[in-house]
C-alpha positions as CSV (number, residue, x, y, z in Angstrom):
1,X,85.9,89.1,115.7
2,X,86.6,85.9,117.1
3,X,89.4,84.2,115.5
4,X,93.1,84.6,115.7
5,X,92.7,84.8,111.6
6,X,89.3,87.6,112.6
7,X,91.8,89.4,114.6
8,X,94.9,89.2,112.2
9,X,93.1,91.0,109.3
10,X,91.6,93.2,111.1
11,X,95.4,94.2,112.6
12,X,96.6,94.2,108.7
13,X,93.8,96.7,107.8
14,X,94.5,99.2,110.5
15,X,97.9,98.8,110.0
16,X,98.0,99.6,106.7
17,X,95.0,102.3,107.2
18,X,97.1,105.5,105.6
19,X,98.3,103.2,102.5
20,X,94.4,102.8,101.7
21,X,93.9,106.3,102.0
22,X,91.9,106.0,105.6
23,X,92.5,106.9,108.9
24,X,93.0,103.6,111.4
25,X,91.2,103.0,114.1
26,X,91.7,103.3,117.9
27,X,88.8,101.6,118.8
28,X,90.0,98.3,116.7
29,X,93.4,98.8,118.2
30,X,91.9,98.7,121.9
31,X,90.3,95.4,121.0
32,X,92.9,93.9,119.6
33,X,95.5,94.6,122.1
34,X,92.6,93.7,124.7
35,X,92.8,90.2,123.3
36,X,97.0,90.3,122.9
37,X,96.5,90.9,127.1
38,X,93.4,89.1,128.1
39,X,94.1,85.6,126.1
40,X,97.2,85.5,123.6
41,X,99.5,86.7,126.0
42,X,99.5,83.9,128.9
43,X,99.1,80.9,126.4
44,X,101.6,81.6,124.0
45,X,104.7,79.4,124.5
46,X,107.7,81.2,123.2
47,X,109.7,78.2,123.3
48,X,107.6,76.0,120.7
49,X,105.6,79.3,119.0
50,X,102.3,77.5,119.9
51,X,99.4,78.6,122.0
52,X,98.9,76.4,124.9
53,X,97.5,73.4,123.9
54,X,97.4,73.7,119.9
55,X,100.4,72.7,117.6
56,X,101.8,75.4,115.5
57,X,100.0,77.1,113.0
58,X,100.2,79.8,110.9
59,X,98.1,81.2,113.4
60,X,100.8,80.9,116.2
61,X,102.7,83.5,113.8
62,X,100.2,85.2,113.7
63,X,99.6,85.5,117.0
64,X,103.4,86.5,117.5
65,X,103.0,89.2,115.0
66,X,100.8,90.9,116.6
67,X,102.1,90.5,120.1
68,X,105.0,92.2,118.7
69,X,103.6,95.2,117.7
70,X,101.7,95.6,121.1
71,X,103.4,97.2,123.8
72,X,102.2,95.4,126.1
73,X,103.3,91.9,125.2
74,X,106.7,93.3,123.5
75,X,109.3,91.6,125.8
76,X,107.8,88.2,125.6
77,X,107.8,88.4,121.5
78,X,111.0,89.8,121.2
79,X,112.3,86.6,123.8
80,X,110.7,84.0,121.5
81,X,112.0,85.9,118.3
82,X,115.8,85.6,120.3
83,X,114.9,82.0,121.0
84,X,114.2,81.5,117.2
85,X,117.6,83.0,116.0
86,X,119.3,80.9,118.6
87,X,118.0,77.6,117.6
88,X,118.5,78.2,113.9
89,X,121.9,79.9,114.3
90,X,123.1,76.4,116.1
91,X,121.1,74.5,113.6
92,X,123.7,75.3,110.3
């Protein structure tokens, strides 16, 4: 794997393991939280969605989902997600 996309289906797939009738994997987990903390995590910008130094993407949301499901990288999701609701809520 070696794009956020790579990474995103793979995520959807072990997620969704048990609807398929199959068992997920640990192993995929472990390398897809590894990238969550080793890369994702400290180039996300929760104020704009965007990794550091892209625009957004469909990717960036990507990205977040996954960071939300990680333990790890929780905190910093569910801050962007609050930023999100802010902005809109003061938008209408």
């Amino acid at each position: 794997m070696t794009t956020v996309g790579d990474y995103f289906f793979g995520y959807l797939i072990n997620k969704n393991a048990k609807t398929f009738g199959i068992s997920d994997s640990k192993k995929l987990q472990e390398a897809i939280d590894s990238q969550i903390t080793k890369k994702w995590m400290s180039s996300f910008e929760p104020d704009n969605f965007a990794l550091k130094g892209e625009d957004l993407s469909i990717d960036s949301f990507r990205v977040l989902e996954m960071m939300s499901s990680s333990p790890a990288a929780q905190n910093k999701s569910q801050k962007a997600l609050q930023s999100l609701v802010e902005k809109a809520g003061s938008t209408s």
